[in-house]
C-alpha positions in Angstrom: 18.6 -11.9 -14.3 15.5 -13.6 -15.9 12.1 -12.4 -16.2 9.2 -13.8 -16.8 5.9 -13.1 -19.1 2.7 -14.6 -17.7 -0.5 -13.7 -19.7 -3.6 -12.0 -18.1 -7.2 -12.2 -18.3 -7.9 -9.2 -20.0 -10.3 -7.9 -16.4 -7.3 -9.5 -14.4 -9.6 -12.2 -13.4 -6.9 -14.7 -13.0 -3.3 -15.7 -14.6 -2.5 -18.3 -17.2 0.1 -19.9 -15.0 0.3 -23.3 -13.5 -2.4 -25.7 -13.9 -4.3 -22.9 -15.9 -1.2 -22.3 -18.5 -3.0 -23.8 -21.4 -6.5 -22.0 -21.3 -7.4 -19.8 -23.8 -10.2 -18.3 -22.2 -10.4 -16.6 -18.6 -12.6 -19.4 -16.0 -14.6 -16.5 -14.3 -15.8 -14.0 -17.2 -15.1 -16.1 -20.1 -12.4 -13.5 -21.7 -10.7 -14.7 -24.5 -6.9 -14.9 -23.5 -5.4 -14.0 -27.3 -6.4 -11.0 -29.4 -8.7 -11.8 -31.8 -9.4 -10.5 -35.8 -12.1 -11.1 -38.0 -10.9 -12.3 -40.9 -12.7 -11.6 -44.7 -15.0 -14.1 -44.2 -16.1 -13.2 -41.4 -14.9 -15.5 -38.8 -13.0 -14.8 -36.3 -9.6 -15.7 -35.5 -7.3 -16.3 -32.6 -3.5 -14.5 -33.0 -0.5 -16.1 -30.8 -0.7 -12.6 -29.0 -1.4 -11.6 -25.1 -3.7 -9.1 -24.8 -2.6 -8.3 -21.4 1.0 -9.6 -20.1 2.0 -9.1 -16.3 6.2 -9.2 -16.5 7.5 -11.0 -13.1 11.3 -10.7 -12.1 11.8 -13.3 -9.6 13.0 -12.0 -6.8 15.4 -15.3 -5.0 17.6 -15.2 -8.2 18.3 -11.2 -6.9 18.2 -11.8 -3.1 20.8 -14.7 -3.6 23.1 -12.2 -5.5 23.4 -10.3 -2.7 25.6 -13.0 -1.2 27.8 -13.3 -4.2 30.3 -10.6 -3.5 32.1 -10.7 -0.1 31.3 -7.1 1.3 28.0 -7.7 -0.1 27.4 -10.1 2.0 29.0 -9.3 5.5 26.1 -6.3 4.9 23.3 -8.6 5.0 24.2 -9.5 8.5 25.0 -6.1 9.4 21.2 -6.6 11.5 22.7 -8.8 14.2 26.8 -8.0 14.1 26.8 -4.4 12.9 28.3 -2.0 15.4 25.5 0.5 16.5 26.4 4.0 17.5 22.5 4.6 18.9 22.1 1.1 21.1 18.9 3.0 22.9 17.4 4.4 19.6 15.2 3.0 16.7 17.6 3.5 13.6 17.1 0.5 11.7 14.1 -2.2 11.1 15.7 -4.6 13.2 15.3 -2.5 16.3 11.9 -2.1 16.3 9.0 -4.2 17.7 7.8 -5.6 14.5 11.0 -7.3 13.6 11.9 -8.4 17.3 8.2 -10.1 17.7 8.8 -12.0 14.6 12.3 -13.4 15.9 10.1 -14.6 18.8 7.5 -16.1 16.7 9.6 -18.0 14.7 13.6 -18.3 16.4 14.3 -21.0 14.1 14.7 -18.5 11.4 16.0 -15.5 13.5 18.9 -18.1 14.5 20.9 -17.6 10.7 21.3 -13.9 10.0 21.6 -14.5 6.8 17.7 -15.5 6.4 16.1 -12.3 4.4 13.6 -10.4 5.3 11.6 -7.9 3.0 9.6 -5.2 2.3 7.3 -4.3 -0.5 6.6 -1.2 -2.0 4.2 -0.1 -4.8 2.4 2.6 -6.4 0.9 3.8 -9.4 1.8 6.3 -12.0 1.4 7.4 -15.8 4.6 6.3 -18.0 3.3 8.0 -20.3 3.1 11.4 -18.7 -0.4 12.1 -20.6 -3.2 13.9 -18.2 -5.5 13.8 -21.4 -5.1 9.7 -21.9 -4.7 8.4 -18.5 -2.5 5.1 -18.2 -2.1 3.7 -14.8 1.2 1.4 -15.1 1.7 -0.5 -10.9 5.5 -2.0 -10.2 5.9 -4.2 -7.0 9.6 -3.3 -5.4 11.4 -5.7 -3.4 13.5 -4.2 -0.3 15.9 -6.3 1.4 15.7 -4.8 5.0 19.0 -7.0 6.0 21.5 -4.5 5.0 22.9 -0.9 7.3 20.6 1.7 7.1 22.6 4.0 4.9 22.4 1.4 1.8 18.7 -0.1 2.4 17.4 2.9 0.4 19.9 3.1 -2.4 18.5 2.0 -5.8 21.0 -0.8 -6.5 19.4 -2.5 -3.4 15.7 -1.7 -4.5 14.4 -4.2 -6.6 11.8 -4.5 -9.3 9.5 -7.9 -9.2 6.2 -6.8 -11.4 5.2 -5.0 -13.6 1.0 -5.1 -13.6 -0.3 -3.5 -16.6 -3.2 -0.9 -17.1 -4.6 0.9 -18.3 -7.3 0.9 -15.3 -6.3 0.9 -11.5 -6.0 -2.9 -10.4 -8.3 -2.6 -7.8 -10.0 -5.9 -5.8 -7.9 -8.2 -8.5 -4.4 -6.6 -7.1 -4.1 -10.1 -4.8 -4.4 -11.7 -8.5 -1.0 -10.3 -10.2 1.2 -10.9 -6.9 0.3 -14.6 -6.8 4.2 -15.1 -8.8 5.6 -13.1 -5.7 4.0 -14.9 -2.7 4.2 -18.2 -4.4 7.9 -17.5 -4.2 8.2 -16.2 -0.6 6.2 -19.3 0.4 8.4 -21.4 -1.2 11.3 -19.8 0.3 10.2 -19.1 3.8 9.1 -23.1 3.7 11.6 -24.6 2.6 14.5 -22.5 1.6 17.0 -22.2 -1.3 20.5 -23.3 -1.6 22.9 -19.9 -1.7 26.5 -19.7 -1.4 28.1 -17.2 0.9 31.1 -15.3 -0.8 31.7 -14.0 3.0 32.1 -17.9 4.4 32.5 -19.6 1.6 30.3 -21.8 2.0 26.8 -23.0 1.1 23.5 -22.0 3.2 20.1 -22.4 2.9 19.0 -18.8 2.3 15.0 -18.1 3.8 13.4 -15.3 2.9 9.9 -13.6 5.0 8.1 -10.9 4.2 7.8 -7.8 7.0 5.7 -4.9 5.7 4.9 -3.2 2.9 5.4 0.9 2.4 2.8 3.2 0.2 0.3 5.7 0.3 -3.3 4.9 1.8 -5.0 3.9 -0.9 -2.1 1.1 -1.8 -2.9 -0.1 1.7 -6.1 -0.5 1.0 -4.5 -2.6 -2.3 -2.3 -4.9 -0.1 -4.3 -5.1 3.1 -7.6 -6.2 1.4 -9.7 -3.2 3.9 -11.8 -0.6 2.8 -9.8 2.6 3.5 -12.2 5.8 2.5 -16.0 6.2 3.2 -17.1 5.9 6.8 -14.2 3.1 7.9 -11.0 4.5 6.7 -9.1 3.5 9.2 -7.0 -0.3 8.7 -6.6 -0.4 12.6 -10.3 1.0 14.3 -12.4 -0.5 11.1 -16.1 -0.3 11.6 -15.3 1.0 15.1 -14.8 4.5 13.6 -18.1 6.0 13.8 -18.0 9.2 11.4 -21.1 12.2 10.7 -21.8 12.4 7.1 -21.6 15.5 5.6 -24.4 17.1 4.3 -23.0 19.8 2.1 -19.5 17.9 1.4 -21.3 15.1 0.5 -18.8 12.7 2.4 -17.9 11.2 5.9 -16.6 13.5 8.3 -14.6 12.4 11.4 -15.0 15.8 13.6 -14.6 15.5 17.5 -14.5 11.9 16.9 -10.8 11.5 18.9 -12.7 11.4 22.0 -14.3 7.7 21.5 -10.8 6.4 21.7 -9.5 7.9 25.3 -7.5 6.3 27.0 -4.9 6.1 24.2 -4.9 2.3 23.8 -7.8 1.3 21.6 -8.6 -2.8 21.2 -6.9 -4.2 18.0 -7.7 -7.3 16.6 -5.7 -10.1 17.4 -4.2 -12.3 14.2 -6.5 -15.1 15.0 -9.5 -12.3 15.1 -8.7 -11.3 11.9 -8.0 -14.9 10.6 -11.7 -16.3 11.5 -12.8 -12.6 9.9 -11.2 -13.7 6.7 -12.2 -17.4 6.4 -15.6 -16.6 7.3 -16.5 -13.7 4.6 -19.3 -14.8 2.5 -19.2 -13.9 -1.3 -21.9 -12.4 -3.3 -22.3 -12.7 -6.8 -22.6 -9.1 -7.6 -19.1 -8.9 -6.1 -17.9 -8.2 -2.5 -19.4 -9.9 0.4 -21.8 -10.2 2.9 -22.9 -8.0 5.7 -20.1 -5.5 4.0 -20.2 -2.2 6.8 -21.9 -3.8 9.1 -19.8 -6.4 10.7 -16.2 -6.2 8.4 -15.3 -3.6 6.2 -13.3 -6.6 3.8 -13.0 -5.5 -0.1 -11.1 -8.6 -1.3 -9.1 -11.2 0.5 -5.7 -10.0 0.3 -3.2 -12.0 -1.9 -0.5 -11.9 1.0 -2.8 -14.0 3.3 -1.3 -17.1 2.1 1.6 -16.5 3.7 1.9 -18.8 6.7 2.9 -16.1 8.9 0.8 -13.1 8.2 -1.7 -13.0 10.8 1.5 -13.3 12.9 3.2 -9.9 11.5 2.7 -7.1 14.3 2.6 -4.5 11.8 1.9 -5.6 7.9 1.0 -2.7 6.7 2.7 0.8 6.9 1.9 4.4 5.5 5.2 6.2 4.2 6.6 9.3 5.8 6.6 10.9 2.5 2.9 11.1 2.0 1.7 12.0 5.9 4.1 15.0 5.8 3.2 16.0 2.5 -0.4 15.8 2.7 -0.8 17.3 6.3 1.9 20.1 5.8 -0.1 21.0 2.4 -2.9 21.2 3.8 -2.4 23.5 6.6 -0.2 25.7 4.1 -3.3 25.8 1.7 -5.6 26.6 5.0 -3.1 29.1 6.5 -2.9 31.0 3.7 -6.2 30.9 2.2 -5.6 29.6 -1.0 -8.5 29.7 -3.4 -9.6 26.4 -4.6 -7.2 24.0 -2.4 -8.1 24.9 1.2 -10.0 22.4 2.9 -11.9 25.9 4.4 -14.1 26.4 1.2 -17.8 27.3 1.2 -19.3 24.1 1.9 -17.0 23.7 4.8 -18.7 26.5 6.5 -21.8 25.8 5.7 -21.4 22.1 6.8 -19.7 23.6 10.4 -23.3 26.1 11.0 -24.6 22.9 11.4 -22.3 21.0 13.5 -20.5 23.9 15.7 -21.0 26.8 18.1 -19.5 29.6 16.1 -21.5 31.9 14.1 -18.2 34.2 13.9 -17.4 32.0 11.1 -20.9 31.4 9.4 -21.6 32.8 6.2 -22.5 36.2 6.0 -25.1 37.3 2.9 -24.3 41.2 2.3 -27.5 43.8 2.0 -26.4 45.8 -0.3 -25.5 42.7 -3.2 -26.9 39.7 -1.6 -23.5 37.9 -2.2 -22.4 35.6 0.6 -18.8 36.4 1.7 -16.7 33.9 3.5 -15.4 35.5 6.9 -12.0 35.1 7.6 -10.9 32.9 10.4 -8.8 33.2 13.1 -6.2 30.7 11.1 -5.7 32.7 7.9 -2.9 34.7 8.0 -2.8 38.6 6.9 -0.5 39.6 4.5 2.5 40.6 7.0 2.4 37.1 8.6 2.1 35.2 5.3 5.6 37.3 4.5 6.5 36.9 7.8 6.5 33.0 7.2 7.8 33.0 4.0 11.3 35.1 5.1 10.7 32.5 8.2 11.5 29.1 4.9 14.3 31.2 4.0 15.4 33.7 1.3 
């Protein structure tokens, strides 16, 4: 399968791709495009060498593949003929709303089961396993959400489509290193590409649309173009979330704050809400835009937008499993069993709940005799016999 090497501005201002294949310097900041020496003389020269690459594997050459080998095949349409043993139950993508609404959208493409539809997953991590020198290395998977449930996970049928380089966190410029990927799924949700069906034996124009993307929080925040920490970190309530900032944890708190959305059925934006949101942000020229916090909580117009259909996906944007039951279950471990230095029940927790709660029980106590402060124990740390209790609980 071929890749591709497209050069970056070196602060991922833009690719030099397309019309902008020739530059040698970045249009925004002015970055030269090639590394550059100083030679003996003292001028400086130009060497025939990226200083940044982002490595693209296009991803129709892989999805067309998939229909080269007859079993192969007869699994991407496993969606729509595949026997189900659960008819009642949510065990695949295709049973739930998301994919169902976009059938009714667009039925043209839900008539050929064969038509593709993906997911995308990303996140970053250090390749070169170095705390000390920090190198934050981001690849873009493809997931082809056509095939049975027990083979949409398997690693054959996961694909790699970028590579973005560090070393620093992509940030607002993520939208700039996926612009090989959407171009792609434009082109192929648009118009199409001619496959040939081992299964049928025939040709087919093969379409391919994009369904969601899987990661951690802050990816979403990557992918979804919203701010998701400080006082709206929430992609769905947005500036609705009102939170208390913290005066000893110096940070936004969102205590008692589940009562604002009773009855269970907050207001979501519709797609043409969040459309006019998008096409009416107003840049700055320090970065960001206008009335940031106030009215739109907007970090960067997400690359995925161009998409004709994404303001019509019922749910773009989704948080894995993985990380809600990590995070939560470590962190009522680390309260439960009062674990010094990673329980969210630390001093400035206290002091921050004297202020906020009722309960002088758990206030911080100053001793006479030393003039230490000591930390009472709550009702939620465990004593020793119930911390071995619910250890022998896990298992031996």
């Amino acid at each position: 399968m071929p890749y591709e090497k497209i050069d970056v501005c070196p602060n991922n201002c833009m690719l030099f791709r397309k019309e902008n294949a020739n530059k040698d310097h970045c249009d925004k900041c002015g970055q030269c495009r090639y590394v550059e020496v100083q030679g003996r003389d003292g001028q400086k020269r130009q060497l025939n060498i990226a200083r940044k690459v982002l490595r693209y594997l296009p991803i129709i050459p892989r999805l067309q593949r998939q229909y080269m080998s007859e079993s192969q095949a007869k699994h991407m349409t496993w969606h729509k003929y595949g026997h189900r043993d659960h008819p009642n139950k949510m065990v695949d993508p295709s049973d739930a709303e998301a994919w169902q609404q976009f059938d009714k959208d667009f039925p043209d493409f839900a008539l050929d089961a064969r038509n593709v539809r993906v997911a995308i997953a990303t996140d970053g991590f250090n390749p070169f396993s170095m705390v000390a020198s920090p190198y934050s290395c981001w690849p873009v998977f493809v997931i082809p959400l056509n095939l049975p449930p027990s083979l949409i996970m398997q690693k054959n049928n996961i694909f790699l489509s970028l590579l973005i380089p560090g070393p620093k966190y992509p940030g607002k410029n993520y939208s700039v290193f996926i612009e090989p990927l959407v171009d792609d799924l434009i082109y192929a949700f648009e118009h199409g590409v001619l496959t040939y069906d081992w299964a049928t034996k025939k040709n087919f124009k093969m379409r391919v649309s994009y369904l969601f993307s899987i990661h951690d929080l802050p990816a979403l925040g990557l992918f979804s173009g919203l701010c998701v920490h400080g006082k709206s970190p929430c992609p769905d309530c947005r500036e609705g979330l009102k939170g208390i900032w913290l005066k000893y944890g110096g940070k936004f708190s969102f205590f008692d704050c589940h009562r604002q959305f009773l009855p269970m059925d907050p207001r979501k934006l519709t797609s043409d809400e969040v459309r006019a949101q998008i096409d009416q942000l107003v840049p700055l020229d320090e970065g960001g835009f206008d009335k940031f916090g106030e009215e739109h909580n907007w970090t960067h117009i997400p690359g995925l937008s161009r998409l004709p259909y994404y303001h019509k996906l019922l749910l773009p944007h989704n948080i894995d499993v993985m990380h809600n039951e990590r995070n939560v279950m470590e962190a009522i471990f680390n309260m439960g069993f009062d674990i010094r230095d990673k329980t969210k029940d630390n001093v400035k927790a206290r002091l921050d709940q004297a202020v906020l709660c009722n309960r002088p029980s758990l206030n911080m106590v100053q001793k006479e005799a030393t003039g230490k402060w000591v930390k009472p124990r709550a009702d939620f740390c465990l004593t020793r016999p119930q911390r071995k209790e619910v250890l022998e609980w896990f298992g031996p």
